[in-house]
C-alpha positions in Angstrom: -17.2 -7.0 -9.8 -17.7 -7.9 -5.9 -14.8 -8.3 -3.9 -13.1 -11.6 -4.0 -10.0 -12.5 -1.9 -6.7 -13.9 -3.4 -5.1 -17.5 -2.1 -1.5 -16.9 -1.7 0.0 -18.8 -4.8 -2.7 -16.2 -6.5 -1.2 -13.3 -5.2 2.4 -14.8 -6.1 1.4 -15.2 -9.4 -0.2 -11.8 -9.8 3.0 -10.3 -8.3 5.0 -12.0 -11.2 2.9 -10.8 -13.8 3.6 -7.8 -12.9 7.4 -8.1 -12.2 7.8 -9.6 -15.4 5.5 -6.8 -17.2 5.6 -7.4 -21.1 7.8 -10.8 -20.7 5.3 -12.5 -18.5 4.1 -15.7 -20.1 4.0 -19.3 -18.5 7.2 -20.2 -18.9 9.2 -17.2 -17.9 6.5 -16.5 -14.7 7.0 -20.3 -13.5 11.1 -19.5 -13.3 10.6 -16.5 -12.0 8.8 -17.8 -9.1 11.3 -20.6 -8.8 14.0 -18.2 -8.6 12.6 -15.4 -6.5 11.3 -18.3 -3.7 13.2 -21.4 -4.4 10.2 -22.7 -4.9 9.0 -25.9 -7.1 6.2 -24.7 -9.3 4.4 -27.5 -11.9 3.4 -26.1 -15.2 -0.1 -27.8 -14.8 -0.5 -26.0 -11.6 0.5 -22.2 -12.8 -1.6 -23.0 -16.0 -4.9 -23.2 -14.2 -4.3 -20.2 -12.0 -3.6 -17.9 -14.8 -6.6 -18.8 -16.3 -8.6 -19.0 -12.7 -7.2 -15.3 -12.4 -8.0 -14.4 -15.8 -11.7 -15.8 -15.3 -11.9 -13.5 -12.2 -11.0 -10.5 -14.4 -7.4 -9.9 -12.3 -5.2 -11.0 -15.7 -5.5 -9.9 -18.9 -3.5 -12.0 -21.7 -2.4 -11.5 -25.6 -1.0 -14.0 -28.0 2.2 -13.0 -29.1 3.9 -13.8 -32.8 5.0 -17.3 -33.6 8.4 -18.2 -33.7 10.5 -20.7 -35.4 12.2 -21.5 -31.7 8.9 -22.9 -30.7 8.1 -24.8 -33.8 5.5 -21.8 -34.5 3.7 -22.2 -31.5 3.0 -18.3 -29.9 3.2 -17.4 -26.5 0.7 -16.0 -24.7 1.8 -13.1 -22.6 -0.2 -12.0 -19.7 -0.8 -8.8 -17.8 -2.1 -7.4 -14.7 -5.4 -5.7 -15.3 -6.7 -2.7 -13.3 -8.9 -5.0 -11.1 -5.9 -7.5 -10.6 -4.1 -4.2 -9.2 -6.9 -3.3 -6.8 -7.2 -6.5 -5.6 -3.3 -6.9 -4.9 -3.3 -3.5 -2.7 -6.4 -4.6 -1.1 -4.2 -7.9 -0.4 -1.5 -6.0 0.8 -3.1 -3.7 2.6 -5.4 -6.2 5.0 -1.8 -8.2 5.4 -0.1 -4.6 6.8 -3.1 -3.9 9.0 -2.7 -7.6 10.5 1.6 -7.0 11.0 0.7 -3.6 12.6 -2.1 -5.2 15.4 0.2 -7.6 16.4 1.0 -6.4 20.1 5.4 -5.7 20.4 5.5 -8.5 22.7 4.1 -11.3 20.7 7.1 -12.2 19.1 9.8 -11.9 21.6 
């Protein structure tokens, strides 16, 4: 796959996946964004960046069993796939090389 750059509610929600590991499904990723950034997130808006990022090959995602909570309904669970890994150090690493060439006196 060529190289293709992550927006930054992308790489927010790619982090998530991954902090969430095998609990990460849309629910559970929207309040852990809340929480983490005390930030509003729309279910709408997280539903159509998992499935961008899946599209792009960076998520991977699983149905899980129904349950009786949901009526019978199953969640489905996502995960961080090798490429979505590589292309969140790539991420982090072009954001570290931008911190590091800002000269000491830029910020004072």
């Amino acid at each position: 796959m060529s190289q293709q750059y992550l927006g930054s509610f992308e790489e927010i929600v790619l982090l998530t996946v991954g902090i969430l590991h095998d609990k990460a499904y849309g629910v559970a990723i929207k309040e852990e964004i809340e929480k983490r950034l005390s930030r509003t997130v729309r279910l709408g808006a997280l539903h159509a960046t998992l499935v961008r990022l899946e599209n792009k090959g960076y998520l991977s995602s699983a149905y899980g069993e129904p349950t009786k909570k949901r009526g019978g309904k199953r969640k489905r669970y996502f995960t961080v796939t090798t490429y979505g890994q590589k292309a969140l150090k790539s991420t982090m690493q072009t954001r570290q090389q931008l911190w590091e060439s800002i000269p000491g006196f830029a910020f004072e």
